[in-house]
Structures are given as structure tokens and as C-alpha cells.
N, C-alpha and C positions, 0 to 999 in steps of 0.2 A: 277829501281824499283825491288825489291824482293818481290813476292807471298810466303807467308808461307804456307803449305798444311800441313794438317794429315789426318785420316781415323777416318772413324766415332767409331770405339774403342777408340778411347781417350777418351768419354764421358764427354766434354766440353761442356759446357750449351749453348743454342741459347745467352745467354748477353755476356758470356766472347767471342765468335765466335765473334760477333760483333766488343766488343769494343776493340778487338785486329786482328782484319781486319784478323781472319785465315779462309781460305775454307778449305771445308770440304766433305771430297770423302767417299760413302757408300758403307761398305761391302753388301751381300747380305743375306736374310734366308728367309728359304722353311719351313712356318708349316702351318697345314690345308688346304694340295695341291695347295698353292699358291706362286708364288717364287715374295716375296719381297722386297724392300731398307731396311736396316736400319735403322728409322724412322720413317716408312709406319703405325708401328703398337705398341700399348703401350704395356707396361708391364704387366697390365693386361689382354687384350687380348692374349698376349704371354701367359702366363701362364693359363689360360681360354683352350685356343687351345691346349696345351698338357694335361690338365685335362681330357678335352673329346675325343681327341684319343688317347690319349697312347702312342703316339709318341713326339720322341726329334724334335724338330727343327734342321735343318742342313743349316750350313752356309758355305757362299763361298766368296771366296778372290774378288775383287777388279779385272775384265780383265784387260789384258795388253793394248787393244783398247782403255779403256775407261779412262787408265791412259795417252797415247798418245791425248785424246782427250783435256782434263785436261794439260798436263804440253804444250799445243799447243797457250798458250797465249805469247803474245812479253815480261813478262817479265821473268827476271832468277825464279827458284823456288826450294826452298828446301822443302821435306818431307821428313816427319818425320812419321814412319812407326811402327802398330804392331810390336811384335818381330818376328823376322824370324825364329824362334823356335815355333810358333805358328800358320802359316799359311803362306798361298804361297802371299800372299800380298805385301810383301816386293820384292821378287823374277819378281813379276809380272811388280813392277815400275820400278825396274833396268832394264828389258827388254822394256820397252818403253821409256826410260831415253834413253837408246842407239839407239835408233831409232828418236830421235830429233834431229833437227839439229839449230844452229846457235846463240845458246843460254847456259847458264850454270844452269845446272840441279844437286841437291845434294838428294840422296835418302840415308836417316839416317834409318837407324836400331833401332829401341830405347831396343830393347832388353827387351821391358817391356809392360803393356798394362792397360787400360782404363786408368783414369787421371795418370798414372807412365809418360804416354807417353804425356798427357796434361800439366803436369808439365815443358816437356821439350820445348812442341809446345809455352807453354807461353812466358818461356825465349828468345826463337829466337823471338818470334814477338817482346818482349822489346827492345831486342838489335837492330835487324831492324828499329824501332821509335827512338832509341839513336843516330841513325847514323851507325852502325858497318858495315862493309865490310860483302861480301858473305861470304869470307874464315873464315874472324874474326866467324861470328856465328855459321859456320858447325862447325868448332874448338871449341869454346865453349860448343855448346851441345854435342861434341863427349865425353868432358872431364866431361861433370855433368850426361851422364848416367849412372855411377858405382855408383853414387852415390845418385841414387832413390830408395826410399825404398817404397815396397809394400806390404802389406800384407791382409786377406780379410779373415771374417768365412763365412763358409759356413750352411747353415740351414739344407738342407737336401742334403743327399746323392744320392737322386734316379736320380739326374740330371749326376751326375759324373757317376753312374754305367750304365744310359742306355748312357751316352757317351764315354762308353769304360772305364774310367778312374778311376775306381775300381772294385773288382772283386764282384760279387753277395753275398758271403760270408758276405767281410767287406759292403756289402751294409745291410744287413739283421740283422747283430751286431751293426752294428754303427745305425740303428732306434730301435732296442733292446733296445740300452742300453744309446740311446741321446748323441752318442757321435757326436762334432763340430768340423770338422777338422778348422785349422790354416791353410791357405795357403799361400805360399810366390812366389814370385818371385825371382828366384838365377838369378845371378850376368851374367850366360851365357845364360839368354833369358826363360829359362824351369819356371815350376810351381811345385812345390814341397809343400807335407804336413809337416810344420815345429813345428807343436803342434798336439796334438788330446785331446780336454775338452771334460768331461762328466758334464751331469747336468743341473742348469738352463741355459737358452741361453747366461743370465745377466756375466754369469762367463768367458766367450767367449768374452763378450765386454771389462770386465773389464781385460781380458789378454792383450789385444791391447792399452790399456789406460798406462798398468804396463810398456809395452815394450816401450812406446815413452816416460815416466817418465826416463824409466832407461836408455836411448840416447838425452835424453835433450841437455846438455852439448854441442851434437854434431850438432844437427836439425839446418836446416836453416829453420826460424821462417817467413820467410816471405808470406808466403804459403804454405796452408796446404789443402788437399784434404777428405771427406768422401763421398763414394760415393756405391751407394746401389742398390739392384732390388727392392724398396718398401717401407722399412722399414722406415717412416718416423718419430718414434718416435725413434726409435735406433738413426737415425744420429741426431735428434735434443740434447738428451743424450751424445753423442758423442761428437759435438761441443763445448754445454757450458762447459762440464766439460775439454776440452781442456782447451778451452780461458781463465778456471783458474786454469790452471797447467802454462799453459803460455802465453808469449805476441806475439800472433800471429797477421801478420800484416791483414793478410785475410785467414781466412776458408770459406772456399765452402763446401756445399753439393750438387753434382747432383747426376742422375739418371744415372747406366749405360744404356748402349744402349741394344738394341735386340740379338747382335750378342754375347757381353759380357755375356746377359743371358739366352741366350739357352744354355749356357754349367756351368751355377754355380747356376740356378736357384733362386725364391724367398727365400728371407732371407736374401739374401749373403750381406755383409758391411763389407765395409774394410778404411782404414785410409793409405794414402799416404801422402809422402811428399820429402823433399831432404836432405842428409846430405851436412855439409858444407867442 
């Protein structure tokens, strides 16, 4: 038997977790002086709790114990992990990975995060139901992570400046003047702003609608991801008008998780999927 594991950033819905038998290990975050799971607490609560104090949420990797506790079942297990560009999460399972004995343990890097990495965790669970070898899957998803595409607007700024990740300046311009960054996922794990829209928020969706029209060609259609802090009318916009750009065989919408949204805050939605 092979366990599929990922971390609760993939932002995999409780049905798909299910009907593709993956667990699921939770990062942690500290807002409103309580250090919680993952899970523990919704989205609007989260964002409730930094309304009234003023503070970010801070989140924290996964321990190495608690990875040790996790990969301690009899069968092999691969996870599929945050990017390690992103947090010590990944660092933390390799150190528990080598501290297991008698079994085979593959700790994948997906180099990507919330459903980028869902995308991959689905794959391996399919090819594990197909029959495929341990080797066969880690191989497989080593070779389809170049070729996940992410990308996600952002609503507001104030999330990224009080998390370091812009300077006060571009925080104080960019609410000035409504500008939405674009953010992407590069190819070596980082998060990079690959657009910046001013204006209505509409013009920010319909950049991410343009850019999957103009990769069509190339998208594997079999799944497709929108996944949000909130925004339940953005991703319902989002999907239909997908489904008739194209023939996709399933689109999801879920919700990120906690850990996703203490650092991109409400608003945020974005559209994943894979090339072929």
C-alpha cells in the first residue's frame, strides 16, 4: 500500500480528500493570541481577527516530530509538499523522512502552493488507484511539476505589506490608485508579481480568463482549479465562463485554507491548472 500525504496548503476540499483516500497534515497559525491548525478557524473569522487587531496572522511549518508521527504508519508514503521556497515545511519532512526506518518515504517539493500542489497530490492518488509502482508516481509527478500553472489577484495590498512583501510606499499607491497585482508562481518555487491592473476588480478577472484563452492550445483540460479567500461570486464567474471557453472535464472551486490566507488576504482568486 501507498499513503498519499500533502499539507493542508493544497487547499483540497474535505470530498476530493476523501474520494481520493489523501491525508492530510496541517500547517499552523497564531492570530488573536492563539496558536492554531489549519482548519481550526474560517476565513472569516481569520480575517474578523486581523480587522480588530491590527495584526497579521503568523504561520508556522509543519514540526519534524509531527511529520515522524505521520509517515510512522506500515505503509510506503509519498508527500507532496509546499514549495520549499516558501516555508521550512518541506525541509522539516526530509528531516523526519530520514529518521524513519524500514519503509520507503518520498518527499516531493511541488515547488508550488495551494491547489498547484493539489493538482499534483490528485495525480499521484490516480496513478496509485491505476496500479502504478512507488517509483512509477514520484517520477511522474516529478515531471508534471514544471508544468503547473498558477496564478492569483490579489485584492488588497495591506496583507502583503504588513507581511513584509511590499514596501509601505507601493502599499499606500497601489490602495491610491486600485492597483491588483497578478501574482504568479515561477518555475523555481518563488511568487513573483507578473501583472499589476488598475481599476475595476472585473479587469483583474478578466486578465486571468485572457491568459488561459491564450494557452488553451496547450492546458490539460482535465482539471482545472479556482480557488479563493471568499469571493464566492468571482469563482462562480470564473468557472462558467471557463466551461464555455472550454471542455473541461472537472472544475473545482475551493476555499484556501488559513495558512494560504494570512499572507494574500480577502479578495484573493486565482485559476490553476496543468499544461500538457
Amino acid at each position: 500500500m501507498i499513503d498519499i500525504l500533502t499539507d493542508s496548503t493544497s487547499d483540497l476540499s474535505p470530498e476530493l480528500l476523501e474520494r481520493y483516500h489523501i491525508q492530510r497534515v496541517p500547517l499552523s497559525v497564531f492570530v488573536d493570541g492563539k496558536d492554531l491548525k489549519d482548519g481550526d478557524l474560517s476565513l472569516a473569522q481569520l480575517f474578523d481577527a486581523v480587522k480588530r487587531t491590527g495584526e497579521l496572522p503568523k504561520t508556522s511549518a509543519v514540526p519534524v516530530a509531527e511529520f515522524q508521527q505521520v509517515f510512522g504508519s506500515p505503509n510506503d508514503v509519498i508527500y507532496i509538499s509546499l514549495s520549499s521556497q516558501l516555508s521550512a515545511t518541506h525541509q522539516n519532512a526530509v528531516l523526519a523522512a530520514a529518521e524513519v526506518q524500514g519503509k520507503r518515504i518520498a518527499v516531493i517539493d511541488s515547488l508550488n502552493l495551494s491547489t498547484g500542489i493539489g493538482l499534483l497530490v490528485l495525480n499521484a492518488a490516480q496513478l496509485r488507484d491505476q496500479g502504478a509502482s512507488f517509483d512509477e508516481i514520484v517520477q511522474q509527478v516529478q515531471l508534471l511539476i514544471p508544468k503547473v500553472h498558477t496564478s492569483f489577484v490579489i485584492d488588497t495590498m495591506e496583507y502583503l505589506y504588513k507581511g513584509g512583501r511590499c514596501s509601505a510606499l507601493a502599499n499606500i499607491f497601489g490602495t491610491l490608485l486600485r492597483i491588483r497585482p497578478v501574482i504568479e508562481v515561477r518555475k523555481d518555487g518563488s511568487m513573483g508579481v507578473k501583472e499589476k491592473i488598475g481599476g475595476a476588480r472585473k479587469r483583474a478577472l478578466l486578465s486571468m480568463l485572457e491568459e488561459f484563452k491564450a494557452l488553451l492550445p496547450g492546458i490539460d483540460l482535465e482539471r482545472v482549479f479556482i480557488t479563493h479567500t471568499g469571493c464566492d461570486a468571482d469563482a462562480e464567474f470564473l468557472k462558467a465562463t471557463l466551461l464555455s471557453i472550454a471542455n473541461i472535464q472537472e472544475a473545482h472551486i475551493t476555499y484556501a485554507g488559513t495558512t494560504i490566507a494570512s499572507h494574500c488576504g480577502p479578495g484573493t482568486i486565482g485559476i490553476l491548472y496543468l499544461m500538457k
